[in-house]
C-alpha positions, 0 to 999 in steps of 0.5 A: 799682871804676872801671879806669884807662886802663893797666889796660884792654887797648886793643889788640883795640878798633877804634874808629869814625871814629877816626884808628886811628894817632893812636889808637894813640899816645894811647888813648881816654877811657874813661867809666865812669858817668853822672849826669843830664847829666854822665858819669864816666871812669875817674878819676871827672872829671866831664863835661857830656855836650853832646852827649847821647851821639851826639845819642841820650841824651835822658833823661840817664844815670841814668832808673831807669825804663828800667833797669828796663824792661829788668829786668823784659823780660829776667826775662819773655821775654828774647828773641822775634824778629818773623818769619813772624807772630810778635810779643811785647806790647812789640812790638806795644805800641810800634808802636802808641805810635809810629803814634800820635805820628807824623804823620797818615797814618804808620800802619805801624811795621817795627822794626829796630836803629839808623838805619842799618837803618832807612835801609836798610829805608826804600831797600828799602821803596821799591824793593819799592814801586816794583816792586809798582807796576810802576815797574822804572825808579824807584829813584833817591834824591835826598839833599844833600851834606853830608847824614848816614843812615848808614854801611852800603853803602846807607846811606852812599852816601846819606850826603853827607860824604867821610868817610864814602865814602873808603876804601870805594868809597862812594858807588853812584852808580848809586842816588842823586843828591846836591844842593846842600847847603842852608846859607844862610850858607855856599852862598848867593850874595853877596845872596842872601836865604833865600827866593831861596836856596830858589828856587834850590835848587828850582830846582836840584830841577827841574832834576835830576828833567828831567834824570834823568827822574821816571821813574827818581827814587824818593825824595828823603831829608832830615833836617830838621836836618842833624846831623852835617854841622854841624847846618844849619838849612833856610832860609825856605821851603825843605822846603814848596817842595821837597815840592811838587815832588816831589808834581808827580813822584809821588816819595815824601819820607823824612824822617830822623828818627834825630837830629831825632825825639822832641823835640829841634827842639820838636816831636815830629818835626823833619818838623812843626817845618819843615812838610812831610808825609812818606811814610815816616819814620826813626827810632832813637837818641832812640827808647829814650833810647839806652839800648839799640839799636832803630830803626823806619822808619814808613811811610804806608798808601799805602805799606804797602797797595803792600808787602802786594798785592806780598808776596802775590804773591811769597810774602812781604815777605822782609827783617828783622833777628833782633833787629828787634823786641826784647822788651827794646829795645821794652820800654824803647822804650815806657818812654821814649815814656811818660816824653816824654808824662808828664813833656811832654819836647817842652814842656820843650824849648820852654820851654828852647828861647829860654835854649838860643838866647839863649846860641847868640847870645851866642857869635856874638859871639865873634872865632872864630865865624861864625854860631851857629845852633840850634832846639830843644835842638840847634845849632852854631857855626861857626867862620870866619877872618875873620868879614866873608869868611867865610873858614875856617882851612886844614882842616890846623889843624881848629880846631872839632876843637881847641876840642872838646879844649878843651872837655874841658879844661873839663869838657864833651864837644862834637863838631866837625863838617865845616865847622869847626862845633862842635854842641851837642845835650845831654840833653833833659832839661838846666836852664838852670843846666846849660846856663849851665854848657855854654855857659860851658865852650864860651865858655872853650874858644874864648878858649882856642884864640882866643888860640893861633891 
């Protein structure tokens, strides 16, 4: 029997990336159950989850499979953890799932529990290189503001959002270096097209490696798709030209794959969608569907043969987590990768990919929107005052934060970004039919907050 808000003591829950006083006043929304791509709160509403969760519910709420995935794990060996040359099949099996879908040359899988961890795994991976190399020097990051990898101390000072920073003494600006924030339609220059909007930003690269010295710059971090800084599409050329660069400077790519990973861009890593080859690569959220916490940072055997020589050297490679590794996160791990390869997940998305665009381009029409933006089954429309300047609304009235609370009101979950966006990343696993229903949701939303401002 489903709990109603009053009856549920809130008082000992702190809540993330909540305005804690706002939260006081008004309490949260409590959801109960799900179906497909819809989920239930404590009044049995019913929602289109559009945002997959936290961009992370790929299979939807109810794929019986991975339930019991976790059934039968938990009832076999509910716990075994991976240090000092222990392993569990579930383990070992998913390592050798993940390498073989990663891009060519990504041989070598460390489990941790969230894209945090993995972040934080890669920046040690990488400094661990650089000492095995004899490089004591190279251990600067280059990341791009408005850039998200997380909130843990490293992590987060990778992170370019303000948020994120305030209140924490965030960002250690000893160890990374953020550059402009690759957005065409709102950083370009009056007339400047993407390709010299690339140019610049290379540009702006070079400048940074002169500057700093490529002997100090380690590794330059970038989501493929910027996700929660308003899910922002890299412009014509960009990671091709930028990767060059940093080939030049023997300084290795990381690409964060936690929101862009296993088929939300149309392919099975956003890092192929966009052409680039990285050293090492992030994974989490879309991993297990969600369905339970687990990461992985996948690393290249130039990588990994550095990491081995220097452990045997010092005693050991001494970093891990007790739950990396997890028999039952594993186990449904591997589940949910057989469920994307039998039933062709990243083929579904591209095949829903043009209905998911079409309707994007349909509310770019719409007085409040300033460009709709999306690939694959992940996109944004950002929100503007005047559609010729592209001016914004004063950050006071957070106009994207009012049409998400418009959208609820129209049985559908969205997630307002910074720069007035509101993304849209549902389950992968959504019908055209649903994604009319979501789109008609979000269209009544904006008419809604329209006729107010």
């Amino acid at each position: 029997m489903s709990s109603t808000l009053h009856q549920l003591d809130q008082r000992h829950v702190i809540h993330p990336y909540t305005n804690l006083v706002a939260h006081r006043d008004a309490g949260p929304m409590v959801l109960s159950r799900g179906e497909g791509v819809y989920v239930f709160d404590d009044q049995d509403n019913r929602f289109i989850e559009g945002m997959a969760g936290l961009w992370c519910a790929s299979l939807g709420y109810s794929e019986q499979r991975l339930a019991d995935a976790a059934a039968a794990q938990f009832a076999a060996l509910p716990f075994s953890h991976m240090f000092a040359h222990r392993a569990t099949p579930p383990a070992i099996e998913l390592s050798a799932a993940l390498a073989g879908i990663a891009p060519d040359g990504l041989n070598r899988v460390f489990t941790v529990n969230s894209g945090s961890e993995a972040v934080d795994a890669a920046i040690k991976m990488v400094w661990f290189y650089n000492n095995a190399l004899n490089r004591p020097k190279k251990k600067k990051f280059l990341a791009r503001n408005r850039a998200y990898h997380g909130v843990t101390v490293a992590a987060g000072s990778l992170t370019g959002l303000p948020y994120v920073h305030s209140g924490f003494d965030l960002p250690n600006g000893a160890m990374v270096t953020h550059l402009t924030t690759p957005h065409h339609y709102r950083y370009a220059e009056p007339g400047e097209s993407e390709e010299a909007f690339t140019d610049r930003l290379v540009a702006e690269l070079r400048e940074t490696i002169e500057r700093e010295g490529a002997d100090t710059i380690a590794a330059f971090i970038a989501e493929p798709v910027m996700g929660a800084g308003g899910v922002l599409i890299p412009p014509t050329g960009y990671f091709e030209k930028m990767q060059a660069v940093l080939r030049e400077n023997d300084i290795l790519c990381i690409s964060d794959e936690v929101i862009n990973g296993f088929g939300r861009t149309g392919e099975m890593f956003g890092c192929t969608r966009f052409g680039y080859q990285p050293d090492i690569m992030t994974c989490a959220k879309q991993l297990s569907s969600a369905y339970i916490p687990i990461g992985a940072v996948v690393a290249a055997d130039h990588v990994y043969n550095a990491l081995e020589e220097y452990s045997g050297a010092l005693g050991m490679f001494g970093t891990g987590n007790t739950y990396g590794g997890h028999p039952v996160a594993s186990a449904v791990a591997l589940e949910t990768l057989k469920i994307y390869e039998e039933r062709d997940i990243v083929g579904m998305v591209r095949a829903r990919e043009p209905h998911f665009l079409a309707h994007l381009a349909n509310l770019a029409e719409h007085p409040l929107v300033g460009q709709a933006r999306g690939v694959g089954l992940i996109g944004a429309v950002e929100l503007v005052a005047d559609k010729t300047t592209r001016e914004q609304y004063p950050v006071a009235q957070k106009v994207a934060a009012q049409v998400a609370a418009a959208c609820v009101q129209h049985g559908l979950i969205l997630r307002p970004t910074p720069g007035d966006a509101v993304a849209v990343c549902p389950p992968l696993i959504i019908t055209d039919a649903e994604l009319d229903a979501l789109f008609g949701a979000l269209g009544a939303a904006l008419d809604d907050v329209a006729a107010t401002l």
